[in-house]
C-alpha positions as CSV (number, residue, x, y, z in Angstrom):
1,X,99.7,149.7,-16.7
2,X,101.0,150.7,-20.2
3,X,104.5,150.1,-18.7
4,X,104.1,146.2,-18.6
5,X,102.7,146.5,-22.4
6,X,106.0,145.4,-23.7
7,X,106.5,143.0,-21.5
8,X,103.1,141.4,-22.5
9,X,103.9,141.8,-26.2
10,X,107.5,140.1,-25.9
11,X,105.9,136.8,-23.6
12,X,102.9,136.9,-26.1
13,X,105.8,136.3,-29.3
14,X,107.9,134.3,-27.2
15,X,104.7,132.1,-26.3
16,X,103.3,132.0,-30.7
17,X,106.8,131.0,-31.3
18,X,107.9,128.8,-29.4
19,X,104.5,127.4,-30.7
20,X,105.4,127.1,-33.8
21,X,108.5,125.3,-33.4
22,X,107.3,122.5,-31.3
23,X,104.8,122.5,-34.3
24,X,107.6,122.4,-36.2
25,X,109.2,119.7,-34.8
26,X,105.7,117.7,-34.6
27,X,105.5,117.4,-37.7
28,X,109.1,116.3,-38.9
29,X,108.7,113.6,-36.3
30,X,105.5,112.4,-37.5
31,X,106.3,112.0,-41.2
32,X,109.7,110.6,-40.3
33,X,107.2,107.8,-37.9
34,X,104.7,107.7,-40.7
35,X,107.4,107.2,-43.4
36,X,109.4,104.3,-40.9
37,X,106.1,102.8,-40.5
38,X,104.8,101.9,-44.0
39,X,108.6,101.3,-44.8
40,X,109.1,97.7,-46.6
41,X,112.1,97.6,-44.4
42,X,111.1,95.6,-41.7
43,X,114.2,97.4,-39.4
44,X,112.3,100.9,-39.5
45,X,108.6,99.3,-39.5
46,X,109.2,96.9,-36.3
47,X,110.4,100.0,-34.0
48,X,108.1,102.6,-35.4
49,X,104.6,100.2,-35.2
50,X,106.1,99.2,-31.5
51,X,106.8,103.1,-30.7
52,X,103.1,103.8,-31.6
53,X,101.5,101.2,-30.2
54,X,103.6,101.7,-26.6
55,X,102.1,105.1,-27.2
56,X,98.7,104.9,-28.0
57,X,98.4,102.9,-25.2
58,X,99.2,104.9,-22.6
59,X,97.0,107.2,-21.0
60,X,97.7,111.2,-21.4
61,X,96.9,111.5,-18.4
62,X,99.8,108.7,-16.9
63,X,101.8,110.5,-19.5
64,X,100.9,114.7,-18.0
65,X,101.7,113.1,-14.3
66,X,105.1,111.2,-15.7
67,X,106.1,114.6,-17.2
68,X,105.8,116.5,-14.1
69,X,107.4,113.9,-11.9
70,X,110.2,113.5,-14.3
71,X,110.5,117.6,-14.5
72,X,110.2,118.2,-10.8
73,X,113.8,118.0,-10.1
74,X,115.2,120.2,-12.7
């Protein structure tokens, strides 16, 4: 058992960060939407209110099922 320790160890970093880089990432993307959206440009505002609202308006659940379809062939 004290063999696959390292192993564990190594997935368990891997796993925290690879978390925090899609954090990361989350986050830049958000402000960059946030910013785009209460723009007074109306060329960043249109897009990033249409993005959100597409979005919010689907389902996570439509969204977990497209993923895996859309993730099955690879």
């Amino acid at each position: 058992m004290s063999a696959y320790y390292g192993s564990i160890l190594h997935g368990a970093l891997l796993t925290v960060a690879v978390s925090l880089a899609a954090l990361a990432v989350a986050v830049l993307l958000g402000l960059l939407g946030a910013t785009a959206r209460l723009s007074g440009r109306r060329a960043l505002r249109v897009p990033a209110t249409l993005y959100t609202t597409v979005i919010r308006g689907i389902p996570i659940w439509c969204s977990c099922c497209w993923c895996s379809t859309a993730a099955a062939p690879v």
